[in-house]
C-alpha positions in Angstrom: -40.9 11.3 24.3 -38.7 8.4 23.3 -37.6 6.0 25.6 -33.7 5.2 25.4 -32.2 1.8 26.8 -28.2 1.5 27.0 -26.7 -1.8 26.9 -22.7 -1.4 27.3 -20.4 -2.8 29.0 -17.5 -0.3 29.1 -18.9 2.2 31.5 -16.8 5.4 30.6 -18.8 5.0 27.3 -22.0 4.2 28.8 -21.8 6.9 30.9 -20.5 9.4 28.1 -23.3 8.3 25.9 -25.6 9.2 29.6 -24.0 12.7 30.0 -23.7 13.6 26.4 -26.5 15.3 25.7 -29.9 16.9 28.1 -31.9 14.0 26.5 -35.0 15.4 27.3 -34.9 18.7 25.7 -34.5 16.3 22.2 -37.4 14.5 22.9 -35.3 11.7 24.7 -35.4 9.7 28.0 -32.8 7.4 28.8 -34.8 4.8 30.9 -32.0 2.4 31.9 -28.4 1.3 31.1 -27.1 -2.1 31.6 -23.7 -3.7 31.0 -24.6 -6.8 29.0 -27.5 -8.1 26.9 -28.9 -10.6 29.3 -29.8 -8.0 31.9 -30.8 -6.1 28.9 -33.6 -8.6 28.8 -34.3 -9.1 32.0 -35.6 -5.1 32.1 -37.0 -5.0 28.9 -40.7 -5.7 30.3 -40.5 -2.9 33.0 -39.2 -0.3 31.1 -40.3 -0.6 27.7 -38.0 0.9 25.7 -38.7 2.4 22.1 -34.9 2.7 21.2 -32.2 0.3 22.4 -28.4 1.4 21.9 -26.3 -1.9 21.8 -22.4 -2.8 22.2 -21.5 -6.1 20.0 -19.2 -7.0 21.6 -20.2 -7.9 25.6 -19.7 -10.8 28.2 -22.6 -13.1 28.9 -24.5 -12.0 26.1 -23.3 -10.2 22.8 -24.9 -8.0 20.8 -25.7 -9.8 18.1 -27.6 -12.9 20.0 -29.3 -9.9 21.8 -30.5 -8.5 18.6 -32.0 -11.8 17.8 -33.7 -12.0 20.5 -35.0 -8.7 20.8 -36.1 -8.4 17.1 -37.9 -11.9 17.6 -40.0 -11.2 21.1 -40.0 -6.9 20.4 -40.0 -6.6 17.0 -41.8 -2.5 17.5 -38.5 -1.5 19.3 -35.6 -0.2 17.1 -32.1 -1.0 17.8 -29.1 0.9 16.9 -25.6 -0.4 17.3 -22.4 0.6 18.8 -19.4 -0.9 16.5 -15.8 -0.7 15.6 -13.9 -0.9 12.3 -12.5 -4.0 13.4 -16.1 -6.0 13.9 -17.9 -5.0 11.1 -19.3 -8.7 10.2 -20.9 -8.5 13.5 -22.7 -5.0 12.6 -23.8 -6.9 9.4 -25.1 -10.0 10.9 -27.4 -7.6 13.6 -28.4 -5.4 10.4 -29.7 -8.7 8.8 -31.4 -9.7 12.0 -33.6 -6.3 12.4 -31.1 -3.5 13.4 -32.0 -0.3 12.2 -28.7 1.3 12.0 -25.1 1.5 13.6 -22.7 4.3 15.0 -18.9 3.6 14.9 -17.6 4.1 18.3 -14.7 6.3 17.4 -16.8 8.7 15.8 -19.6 9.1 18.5 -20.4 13.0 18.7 -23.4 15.1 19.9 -24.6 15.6 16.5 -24.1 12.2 15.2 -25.7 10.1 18.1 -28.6 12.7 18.0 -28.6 12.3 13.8 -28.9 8.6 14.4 -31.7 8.7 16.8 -34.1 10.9 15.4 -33.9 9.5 12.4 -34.8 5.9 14.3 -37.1 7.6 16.1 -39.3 8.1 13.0 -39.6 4.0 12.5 -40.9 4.2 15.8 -44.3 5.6 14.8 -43.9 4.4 11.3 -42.4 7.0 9.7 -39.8 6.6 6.5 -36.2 6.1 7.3 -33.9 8.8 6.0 -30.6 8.2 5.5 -27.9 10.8 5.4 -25.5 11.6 2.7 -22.8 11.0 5.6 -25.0 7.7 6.7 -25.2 6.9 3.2 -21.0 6.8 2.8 -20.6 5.0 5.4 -22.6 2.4 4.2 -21.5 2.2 1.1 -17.8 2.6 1.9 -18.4 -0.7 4.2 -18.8 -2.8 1.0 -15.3 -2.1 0.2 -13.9 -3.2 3.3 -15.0 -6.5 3.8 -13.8 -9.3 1.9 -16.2 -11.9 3.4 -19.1 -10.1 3.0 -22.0 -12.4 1.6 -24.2 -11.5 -1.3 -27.3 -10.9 0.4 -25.5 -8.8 2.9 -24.3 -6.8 0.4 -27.9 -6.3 -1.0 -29.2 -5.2 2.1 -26.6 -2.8 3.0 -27.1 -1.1 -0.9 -31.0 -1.3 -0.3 -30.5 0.6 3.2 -28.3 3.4 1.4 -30.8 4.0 -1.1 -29.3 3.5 -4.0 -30.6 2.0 -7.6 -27.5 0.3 -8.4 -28.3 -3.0 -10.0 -25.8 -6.1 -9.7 -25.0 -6.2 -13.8 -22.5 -3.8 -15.1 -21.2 -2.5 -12.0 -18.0 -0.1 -12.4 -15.5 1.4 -10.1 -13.5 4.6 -10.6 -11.0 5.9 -7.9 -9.7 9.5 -8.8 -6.6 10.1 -6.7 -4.6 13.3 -6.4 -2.1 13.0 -8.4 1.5 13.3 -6.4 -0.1 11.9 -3.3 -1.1 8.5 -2.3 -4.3 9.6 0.2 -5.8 13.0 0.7 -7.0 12.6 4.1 -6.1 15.9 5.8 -7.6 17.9 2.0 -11.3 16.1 2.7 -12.9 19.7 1.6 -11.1 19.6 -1.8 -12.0 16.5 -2.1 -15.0 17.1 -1.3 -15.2 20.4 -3.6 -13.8 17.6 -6.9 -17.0 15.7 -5.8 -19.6 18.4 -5.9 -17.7 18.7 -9.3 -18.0 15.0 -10.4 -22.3 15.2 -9.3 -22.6 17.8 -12.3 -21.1 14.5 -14.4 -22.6 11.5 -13.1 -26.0 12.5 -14.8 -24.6 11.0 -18.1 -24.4 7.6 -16.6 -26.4 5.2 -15.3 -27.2 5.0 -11.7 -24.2 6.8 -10.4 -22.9 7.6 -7.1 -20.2 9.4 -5.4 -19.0 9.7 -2.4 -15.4 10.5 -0.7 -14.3 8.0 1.8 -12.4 8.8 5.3 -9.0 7.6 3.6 -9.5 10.3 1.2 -10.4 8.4 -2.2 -12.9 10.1 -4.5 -15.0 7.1 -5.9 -17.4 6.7 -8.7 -19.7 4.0 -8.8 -21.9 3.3 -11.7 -23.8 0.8 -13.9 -22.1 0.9 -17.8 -21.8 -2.0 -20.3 -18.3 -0.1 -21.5 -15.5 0.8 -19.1 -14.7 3.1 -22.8 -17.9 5.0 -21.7 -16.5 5.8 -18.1 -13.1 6.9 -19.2 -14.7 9.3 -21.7 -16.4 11.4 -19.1 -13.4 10.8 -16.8 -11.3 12.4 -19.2 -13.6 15.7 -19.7 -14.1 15.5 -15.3 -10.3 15.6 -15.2 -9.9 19.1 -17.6 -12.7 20.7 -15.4 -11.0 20.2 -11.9 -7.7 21.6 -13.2 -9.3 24.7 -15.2 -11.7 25.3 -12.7 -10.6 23.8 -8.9 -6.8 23.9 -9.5 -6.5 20.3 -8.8 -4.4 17.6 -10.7 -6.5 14.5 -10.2 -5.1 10.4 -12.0 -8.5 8.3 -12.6 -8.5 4.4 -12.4 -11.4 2.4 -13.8 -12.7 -0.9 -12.9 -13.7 -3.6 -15.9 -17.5 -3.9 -15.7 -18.2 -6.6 -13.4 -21.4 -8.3 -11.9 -22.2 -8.9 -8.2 -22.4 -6.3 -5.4 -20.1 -8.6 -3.2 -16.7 -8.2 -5.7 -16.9 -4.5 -4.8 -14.4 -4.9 -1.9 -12.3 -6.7 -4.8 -12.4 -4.6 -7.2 -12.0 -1.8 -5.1 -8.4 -3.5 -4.4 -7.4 -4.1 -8.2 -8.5 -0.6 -9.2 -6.2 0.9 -6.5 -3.7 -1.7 -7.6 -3.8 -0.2 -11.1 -2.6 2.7 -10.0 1.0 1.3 -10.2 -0.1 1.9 -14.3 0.7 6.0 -13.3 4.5 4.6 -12.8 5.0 4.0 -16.7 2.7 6.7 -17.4 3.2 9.8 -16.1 2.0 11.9 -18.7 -1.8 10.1 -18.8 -4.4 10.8 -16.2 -6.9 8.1 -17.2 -6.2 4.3 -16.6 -8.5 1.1 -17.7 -7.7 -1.8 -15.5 -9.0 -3.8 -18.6 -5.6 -3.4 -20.1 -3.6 -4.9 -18.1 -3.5 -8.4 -16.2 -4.3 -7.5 -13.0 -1.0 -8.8 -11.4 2.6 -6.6 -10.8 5.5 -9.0 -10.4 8.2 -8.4 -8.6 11.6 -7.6 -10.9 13.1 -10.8 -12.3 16.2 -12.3 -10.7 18.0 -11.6 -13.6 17.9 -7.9 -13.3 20.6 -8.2 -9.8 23.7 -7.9 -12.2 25.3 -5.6 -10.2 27.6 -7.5 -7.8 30.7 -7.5 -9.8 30.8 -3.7 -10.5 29.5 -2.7 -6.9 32.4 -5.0 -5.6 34.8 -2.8 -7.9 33.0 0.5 -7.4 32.7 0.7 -11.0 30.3 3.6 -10.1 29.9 4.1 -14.3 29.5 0.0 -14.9 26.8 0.6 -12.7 24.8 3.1 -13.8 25.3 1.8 -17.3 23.6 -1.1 -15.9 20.5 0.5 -14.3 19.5 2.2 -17.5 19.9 -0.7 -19.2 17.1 -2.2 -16.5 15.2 0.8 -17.1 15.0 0.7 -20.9 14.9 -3.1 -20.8 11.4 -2.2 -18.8 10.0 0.1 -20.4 10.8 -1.7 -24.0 9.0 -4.9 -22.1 5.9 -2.9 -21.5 5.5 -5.0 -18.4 4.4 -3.2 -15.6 6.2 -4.5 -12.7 5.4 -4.2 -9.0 6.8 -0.2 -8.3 8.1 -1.4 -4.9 10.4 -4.4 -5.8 12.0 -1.8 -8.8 12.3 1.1 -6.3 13.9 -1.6 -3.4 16.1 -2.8 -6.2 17.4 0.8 -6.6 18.0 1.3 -3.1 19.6 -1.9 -2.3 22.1 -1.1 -4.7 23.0 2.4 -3.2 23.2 0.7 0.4 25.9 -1.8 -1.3 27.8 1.0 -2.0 27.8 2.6 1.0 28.5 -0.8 3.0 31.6 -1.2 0.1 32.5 2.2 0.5 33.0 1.3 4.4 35.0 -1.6 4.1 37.2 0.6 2.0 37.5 3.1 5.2 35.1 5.8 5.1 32.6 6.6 7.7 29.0 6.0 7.4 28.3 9.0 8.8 30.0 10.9 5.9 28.0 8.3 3.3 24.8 8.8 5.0 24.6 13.0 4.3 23.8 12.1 0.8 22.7 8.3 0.7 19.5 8.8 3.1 18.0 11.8 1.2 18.9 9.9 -2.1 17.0 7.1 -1.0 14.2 9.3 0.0 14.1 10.7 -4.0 13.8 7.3 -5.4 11.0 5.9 -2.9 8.8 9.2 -3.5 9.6 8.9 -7.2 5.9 8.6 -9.1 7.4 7.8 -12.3 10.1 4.6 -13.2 11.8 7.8 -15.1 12.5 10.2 -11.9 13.4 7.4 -9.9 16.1 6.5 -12.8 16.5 10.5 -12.6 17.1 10.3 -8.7 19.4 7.3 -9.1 21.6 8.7 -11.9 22.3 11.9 -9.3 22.6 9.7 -6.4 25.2 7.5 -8.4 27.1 11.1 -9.6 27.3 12.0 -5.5 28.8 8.6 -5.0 31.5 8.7 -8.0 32.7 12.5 -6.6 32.8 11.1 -2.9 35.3 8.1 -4.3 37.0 10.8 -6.8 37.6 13.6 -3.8 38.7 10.4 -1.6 41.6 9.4 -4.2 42.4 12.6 -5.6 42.1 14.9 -2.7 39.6 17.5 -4.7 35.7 18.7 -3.8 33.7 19.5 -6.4 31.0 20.9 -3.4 33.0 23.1 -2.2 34.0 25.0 -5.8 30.4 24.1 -6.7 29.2 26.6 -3.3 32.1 29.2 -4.2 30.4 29.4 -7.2 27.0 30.1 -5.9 28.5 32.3 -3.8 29.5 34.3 -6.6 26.9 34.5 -8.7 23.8 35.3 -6.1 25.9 37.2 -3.0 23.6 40.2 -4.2 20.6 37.8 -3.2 19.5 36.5 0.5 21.6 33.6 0.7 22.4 31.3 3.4 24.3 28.4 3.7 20.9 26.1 3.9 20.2 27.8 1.0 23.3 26.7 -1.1 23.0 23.2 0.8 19.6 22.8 -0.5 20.6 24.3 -4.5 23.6 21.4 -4.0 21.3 18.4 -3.1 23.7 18.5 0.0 23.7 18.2 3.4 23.8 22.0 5.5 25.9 20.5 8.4 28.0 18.3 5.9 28.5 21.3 3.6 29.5 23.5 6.5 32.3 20.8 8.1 33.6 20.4 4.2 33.4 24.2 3.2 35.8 25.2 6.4 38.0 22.3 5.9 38.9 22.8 2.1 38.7 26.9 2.4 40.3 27.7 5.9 37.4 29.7 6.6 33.3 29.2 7.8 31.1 29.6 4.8 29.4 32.9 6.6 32.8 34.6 6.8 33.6 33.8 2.9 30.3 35.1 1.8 30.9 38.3 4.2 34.9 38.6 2.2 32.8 38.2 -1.7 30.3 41.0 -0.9 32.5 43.4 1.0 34.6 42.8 -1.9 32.1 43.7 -4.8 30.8 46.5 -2.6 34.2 47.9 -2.8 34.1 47.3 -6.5 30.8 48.9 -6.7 31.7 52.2 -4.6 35.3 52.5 -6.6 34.4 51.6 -10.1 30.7 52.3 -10.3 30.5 55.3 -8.3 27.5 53.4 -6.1 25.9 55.5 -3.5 26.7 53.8 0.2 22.8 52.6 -0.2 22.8 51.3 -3.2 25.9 49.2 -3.0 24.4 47.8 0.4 21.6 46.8 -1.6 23.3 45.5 -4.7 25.6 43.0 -2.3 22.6 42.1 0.3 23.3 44.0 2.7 19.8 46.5 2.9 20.2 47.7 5.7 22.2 50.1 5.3 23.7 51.0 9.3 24.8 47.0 9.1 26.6 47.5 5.9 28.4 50.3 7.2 29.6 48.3 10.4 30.6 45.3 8.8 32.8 47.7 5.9 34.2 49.2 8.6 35.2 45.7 10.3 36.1 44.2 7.2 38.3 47.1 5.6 39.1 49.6 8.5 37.3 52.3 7.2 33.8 53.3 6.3 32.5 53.1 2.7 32.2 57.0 2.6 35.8 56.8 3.0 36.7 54.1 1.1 35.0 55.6 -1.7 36.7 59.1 -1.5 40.5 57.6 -1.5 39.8 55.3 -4.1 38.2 56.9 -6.4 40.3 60.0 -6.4 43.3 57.2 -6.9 41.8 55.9 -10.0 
């Protein structure tokens, strides 16, 4: 039986760590539990633990000057370490000075803590450390999280994963679902594209994969050509959309040297995915063509002040796809942000214009906010230009039905109306087909009509069902059905309510009259 020592000085933990688990029945004895790593010390001599469980950060003593100490006196006693994201130097600096391994605090479980151990456990009669593909993630995924980390840190934590990565020709690839910016709540099709990408990683030189809690699918590798990467990256990409169903962008690191410049170019590959903006239609990126920077639009672009002051609604967007060609004829791949806040700003100086001029806000923001929505989810510069132009064509009919006294909605609804009454419609339904607001839509429908929208759709099937039972010799069924109506004991009510009569009788009068 192994001897367990628990140095923590938050005692909820300490004693969650106690209660989590009948030690014994694992092979487990928790000798003692102490709040700091000086008292740790001062007990280490009567109870001889094999396995120490350490906080980093404690008062008197810390973790890491306790891991010294231990590992210099005790070097036979293993010591695993509690940490958080947020002090993950410290974990390094303890697994340089003899720490075996390290448990995140936030993930502490049953199964993890007892993973953890038993594998310790084994160094404790000399057996070989096994490290877990879950383990082995974690450690990897550290590299790309620290920017300080040291070269010989970095060495230590690769050794300690297991891997055969060497330091020349070291590549990157981040696949991303396309659409999406993170994955984290689809890990197990993530997970499912990986077990795909290990039937592909055999063709290159000491590669990896491994899926990482912010839900990136990475590739690591050692290859002399980036060219060699993209190949297979290309032929992975077919296979997950033929075979998984899922619609995957890959982004791929210039070779580079030096297990410490993977937390950097970790953060330019994921950069490079601003590339997808300009090029929708390709799923494979090389960051080696392009210059590793996004500037923000140039000044020079903000020409919109005197037309926005005029509510030149067609200056302007005359103007934006002149921006927009003027981009993509630049082939300059500018930061995605400062062209999609450049969009917006110049819809909100409409609306503020529009307010000066003496409409409400209120009335402006039915339309501007989901507009603005469109254009900041837009993956591509040309449905962002696509969002703008419609948001520009809601503004120009709100200024046209303001000076002219007309509503292009409402005829636009009437007309819906017509054409799918036979269907399940619903005013939400004809608010979503319009790009427009339900509440909006309802307010403007009543005001221009004289009527609700429920009540005019109730008059344009009654009225086709009276068509249908006078002209097409319908059964009272089947001209429920045809103006969606199927129930048929509601359609008879609301003909009755609507025309005084039920459709049995409507039908006989009228269609001896004709």
């Amino acid at each position: 039986m192994y001897k367990l020592l628990i140095v923590e000085d938050e005692m909820l933990l300490r004693q969650g760590i106690v209660h989590m688990l009948n030690w014994t029945e694992h092979d487990f004895l928790i000798v003692g539990q102490v709040s700091n790593g000086k008292e740790a010390l001062e007990c280490i001599d009567t109870l001889k633990p094999d396995i120490i469980i350490t906080d980093i950060i404690m008062p008197v003593m810390d973790g890491v000057e306790f891991t010294r100490r231990v590992k210099n006196a005790y070097p036979e006693i293993q010591i695993v370490v509690l940490s958080s994201y947020d002090d993950f130097s410290y974990v390094r600096e303890t697994l340089r000075l003899g720490a075996c391994d390290y448990v995140l605090k936030r993930e502490i479980n049953e199964n993890m803590i007892l993973e953890v151990l038993k594998r310790t456990a084994k160094k404790c009669i000399g057996g070989s450390e096994i490290v877990s593909p879950r383990q082995k993630t974690r450690l990897i995924t550290s590299l790309f999280g620290d920017p300080s980390i040291q070269p010989e840190d970095a060495r230590t934590l690769i050794q300690r994963a297991g891997l055969v990565l060497q330091e020349d020709n070291l590549i990157i690839t981040v696949f991303l679902p396309r659409g999406v910016a993170s994955m984290r709540q689809e890990r197990s099709l993530l997970e499912s594209a990986q077990g795909e990408l290990e039937h592909f990683k055999a063709k290159l030189q000491n590669a990896v994969t491994l899926v990482t809690d912010d839900g990136y699918l990475i590739l690591l590798c050692n290859e002399p050509d980036d060219k060699t990467v993209y190949n297979l990256a290309e032929k992975f990409l077919v296979e997950c959309r033929n075979h998984l169903n899922l619609s995957f962008m890959a982004f791929i690191s210039n070779p580079f040297k030096g297990y410490e410049k993977l937390y950097s170019m970790f953060k330019k590959t994921l950069a490079s995915s601003q590339m997808s903006f300009y090029q929708p239609e390709s799923d494979c990126f090389l960051c080696s063509r392009y210059n590793g920077d996004f500037p923000s639009v140039p000044a020079g672009y903000h020409i919109f002040n005197n037309a926005i002051e005029k509510l030149q609604i067609e200056e302007i967007k005359s103007k934006v796809q002149e921006v927009c060609q003027d981009i993509e004829e630049q082939r300059t791949c500018f930061d995605t942000v400062s062209i999609k806040n450049l969009l917006i700003d110049i819809l909100n100086a409409i609306a503020f214009r529009l307010v000066e001029n003496g409409l409400k806000m209120e009335e402006i923001n039915v339309f501007r906010l989901p507009c603005i929505r469109q254009v900041t989810n837009a993956a591509s510069l040309r449905q962002a230009r696509k969002s703008m132009d419609h948001a520009l064509d809601l503004y120009q009919e709100l200024i046209g039905n303001r000076t002219h006294g007309n509503n292009h909605n409402v005829t636009a609804a009437k007309q819906y109306v017509e054409e799918h009454f036979g269907e399940n419609i619903s005013l939400a339904g004809v608010a979503d087909a319009l790009y427009l607001n339900k509440n909006y839509l309802s307010e403007l429908f009543k005001k221009e009509v004289g009527i609700n929208f429920t009540d005019y759709l109730t008059e344009v099937r009654i009225e086709n069902a009276k068509k249908f039972l006078r002209e097409e010799c319908l059964s009272v069924e089947e001209a429920g059905i045809r103006t969606g109506y199927p129930n048929t004991s509601y359609f008879i009510q609301l003909f009755k309510r609507q025309t005084g009569m039920r459709p049995t009788e409507y039908a006989k009068r009228f269609r001896k009259q004709s």
